[in-house]
C-alpha positions as CSV (number, residue, x, y, z in Angstrom):
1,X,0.0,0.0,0.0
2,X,0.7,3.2,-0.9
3,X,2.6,5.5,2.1
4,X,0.8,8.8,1.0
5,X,-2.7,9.6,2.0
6,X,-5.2,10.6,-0.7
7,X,-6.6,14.3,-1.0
8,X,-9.8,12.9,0.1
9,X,-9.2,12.2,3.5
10,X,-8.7,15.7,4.9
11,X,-10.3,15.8,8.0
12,X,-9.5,12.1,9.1
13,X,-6.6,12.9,10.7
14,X,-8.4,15.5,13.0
15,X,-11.4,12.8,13.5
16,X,-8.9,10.0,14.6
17,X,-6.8,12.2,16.5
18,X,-9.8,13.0,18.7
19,X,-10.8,9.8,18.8
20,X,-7.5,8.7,20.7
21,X,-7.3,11.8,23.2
22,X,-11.0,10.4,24.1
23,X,-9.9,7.3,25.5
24,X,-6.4,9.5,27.4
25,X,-3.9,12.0,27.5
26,X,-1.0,11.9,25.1
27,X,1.8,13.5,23.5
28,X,2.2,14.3,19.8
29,X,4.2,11.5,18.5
30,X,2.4,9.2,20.7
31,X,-0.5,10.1,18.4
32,X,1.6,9.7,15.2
33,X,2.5,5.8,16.5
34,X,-1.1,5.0,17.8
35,X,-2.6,6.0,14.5
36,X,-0.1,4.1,12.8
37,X,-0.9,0.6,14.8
38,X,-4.2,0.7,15.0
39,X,-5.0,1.3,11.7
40,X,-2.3,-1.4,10.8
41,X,-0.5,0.9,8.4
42,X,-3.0,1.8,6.9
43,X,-2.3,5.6,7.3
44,X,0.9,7.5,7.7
45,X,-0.2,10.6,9.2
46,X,3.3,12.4,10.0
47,X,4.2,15.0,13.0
48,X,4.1,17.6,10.3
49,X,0.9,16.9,9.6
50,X,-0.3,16.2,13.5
51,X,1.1,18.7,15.3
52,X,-0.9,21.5,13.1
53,X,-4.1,19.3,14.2
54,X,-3.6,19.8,17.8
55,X,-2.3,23.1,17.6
56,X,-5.5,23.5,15.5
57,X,-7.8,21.8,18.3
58,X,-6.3,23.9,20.9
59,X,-7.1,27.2,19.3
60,X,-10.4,26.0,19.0
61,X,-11.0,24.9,22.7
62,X,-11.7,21.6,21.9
63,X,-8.5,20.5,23.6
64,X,-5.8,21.5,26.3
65,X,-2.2,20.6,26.8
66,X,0.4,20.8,29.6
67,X,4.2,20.5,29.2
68,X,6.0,17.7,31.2
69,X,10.0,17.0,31.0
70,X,10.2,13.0,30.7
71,X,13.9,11.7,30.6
72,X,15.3,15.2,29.9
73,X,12.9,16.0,27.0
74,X,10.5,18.2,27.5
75,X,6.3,17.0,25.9
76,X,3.2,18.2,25.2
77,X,0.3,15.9,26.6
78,X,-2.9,16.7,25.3
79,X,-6.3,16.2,27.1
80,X,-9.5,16.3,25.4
81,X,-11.5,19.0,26.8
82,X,-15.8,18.8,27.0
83,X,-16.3,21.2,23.7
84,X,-13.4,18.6,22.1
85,X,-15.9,15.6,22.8
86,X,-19.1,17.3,21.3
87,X,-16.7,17.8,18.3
88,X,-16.0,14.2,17.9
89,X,-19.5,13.0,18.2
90,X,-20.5,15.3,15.4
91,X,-17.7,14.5,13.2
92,X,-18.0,10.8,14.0
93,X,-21.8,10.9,13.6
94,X,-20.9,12.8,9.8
95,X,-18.4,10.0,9.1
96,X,-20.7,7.0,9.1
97,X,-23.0,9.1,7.2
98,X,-20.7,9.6,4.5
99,X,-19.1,5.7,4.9
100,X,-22.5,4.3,4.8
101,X,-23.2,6.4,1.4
102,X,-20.0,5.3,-0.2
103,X,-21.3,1.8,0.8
104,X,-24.1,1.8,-1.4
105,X,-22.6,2.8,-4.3
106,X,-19.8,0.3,-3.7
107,X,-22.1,-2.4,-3.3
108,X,-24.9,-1.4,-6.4
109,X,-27.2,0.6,-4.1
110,X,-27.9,-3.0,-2.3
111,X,-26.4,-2.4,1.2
């Protein structure tokens, strides 16, 4: 499979990205890995393209972050805040709206 994402899927990144920070807190390139695994590969979503999601997400209220030095580094954990989890239920509820109309056409109209 291809490493690039198509054009097509702007707006995933921020949908799974608050999907994660609803289950905990985590850091940005804990994101990046987590996205990787558990979509087995399936997308590559970089830091460059993560980081301008939560910075993104942050501006909007929908989530907060605190810094943290761990093993001399210092991290950004982000928290998903109330306003953050209305967000995700209306993207996630507009999601399997447009999944389930893809899968009609896929499958001749007979899903």
């Amino acid at each position: 499979m291809s490493k690039t994402n198509p054009s097509f899927l702007n707006g995933v990144p921020e949908l799974l990205v608050l999907q994660l920070l609803a289950r905990r807190e985590m850091y940005g390139y804990e994101i990046v890995r987590a996205i990787q695994e558990e979509t087995k590969d399936a997308f590559a979503f970089g830091e460059g393209c993560i980081y301008p999601y939560l910075h993104h997400l942050q501006a909007e209220g929908w989530v907060s972050s605190r810094r943290q030095a761990v093993e001399g580094r210092s991290r950004n954990y982000y928290t998903l805040l109330p306003a953050g989890r209305q967000r995700l239920e209306d993207l996630t509820r507009e999601w399997r709206r447009v999944a389930a109309g893809i899968g009609l056409v896929l499958e001749g109209g007979h899903a």
